[in-house]
C-alpha positions in Angstrom: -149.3 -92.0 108.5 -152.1 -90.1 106.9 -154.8 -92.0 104.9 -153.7 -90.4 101.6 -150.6 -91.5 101.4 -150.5 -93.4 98.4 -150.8 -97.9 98.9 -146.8 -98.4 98.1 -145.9 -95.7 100.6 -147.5 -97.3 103.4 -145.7 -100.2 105.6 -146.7 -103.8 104.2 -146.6 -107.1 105.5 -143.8 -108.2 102.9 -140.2 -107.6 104.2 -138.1 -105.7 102.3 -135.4 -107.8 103.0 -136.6 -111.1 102.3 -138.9 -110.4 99.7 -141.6 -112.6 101.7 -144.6 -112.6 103.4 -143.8 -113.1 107.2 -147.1 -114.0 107.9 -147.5 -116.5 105.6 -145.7 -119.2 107.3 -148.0 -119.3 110.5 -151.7 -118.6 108.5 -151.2 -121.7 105.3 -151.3 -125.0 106.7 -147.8 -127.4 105.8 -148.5 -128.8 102.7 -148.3 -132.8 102.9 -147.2 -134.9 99.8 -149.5 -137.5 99.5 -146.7 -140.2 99.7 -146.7 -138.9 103.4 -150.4 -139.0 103.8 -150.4 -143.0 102.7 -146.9 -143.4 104.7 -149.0 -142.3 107.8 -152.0 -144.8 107.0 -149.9 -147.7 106.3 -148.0 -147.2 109.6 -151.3 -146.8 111.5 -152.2 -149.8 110.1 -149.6 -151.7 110.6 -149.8 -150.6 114.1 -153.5 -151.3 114.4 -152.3 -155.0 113.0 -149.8 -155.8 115.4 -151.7 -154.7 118.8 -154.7 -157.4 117.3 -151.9 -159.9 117.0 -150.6 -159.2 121.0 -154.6 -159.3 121.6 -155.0 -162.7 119.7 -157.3 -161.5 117.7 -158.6 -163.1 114.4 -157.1 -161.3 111.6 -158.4 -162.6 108.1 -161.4 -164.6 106.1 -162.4 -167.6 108.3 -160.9 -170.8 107.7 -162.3 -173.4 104.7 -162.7 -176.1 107.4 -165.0 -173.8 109.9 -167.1 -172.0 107.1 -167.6 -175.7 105.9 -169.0 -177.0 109.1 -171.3 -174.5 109.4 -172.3 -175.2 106.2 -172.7 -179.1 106.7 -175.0 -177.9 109.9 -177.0 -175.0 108.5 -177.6 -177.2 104.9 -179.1 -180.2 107.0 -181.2 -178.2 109.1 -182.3 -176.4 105.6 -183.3 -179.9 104.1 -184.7 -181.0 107.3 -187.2 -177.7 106.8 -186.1 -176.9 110.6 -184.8 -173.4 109.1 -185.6 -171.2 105.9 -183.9 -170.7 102.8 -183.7 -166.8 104.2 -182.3 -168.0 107.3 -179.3 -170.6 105.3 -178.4 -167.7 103.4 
C-alpha cells in the first residue's frame, strides 16, 4: 500500500465486523471492582488466621490477668528503685 494513501484507506486495528479493537483485550489489564480487591484480602486473611490457630499461635491483646502480673512485678521493682521510670514504661 503506498504511503499516500489517505489514513481511512489503510488497514486498521479495529474490525470491521465487530466494531472493536482486537488488541485491546490482551494490552489493558482486567479491571477489578474493589468489592473483589477487599473479597481477596478478607480471604487471605482469614486464611492467614486459621493456619495461626493449627500453629497455636496467640491471636489477640494479652490477657488482663498476665499484663497485670507484669505489672505487680515491674511496679515493685520501680518502687524498690531496682529499675527506672523509663525502663517501667
Amino acid at each position: 500500500m503506498p504511503i499516500d494513501t489517505p489514513v481511512d484507506m489503510r488497514p486498521s486495528i479495529v474490525t470491521r465486523k465487530q466494531g472493536t479493537n482486537r488488541y485491546s483485550q490482551q494490552t489493558t489489564p482486567k479491571k477489578r471492582k474493589p468489592t473483589d480487591e477487599r473479597d481477596n484480602i478478607k480471604k487471605r486473611q482469614k486464611e492467614g488466621i486459621t493456619i495461626a490457630k493449627a500453629k497455636g499461635k496467640h491471636l489477640g491483646c494479652p490477657r488482663i490477668e498476665q499484663q497485670q502480673t507484669t505489672l505487680e512485678t515491674l511496679y515493685s521493682k520501680w518502687k524498690a528503685e531496682e529499675i527506672t521510670a523509663v525502663h517501667f514504661m
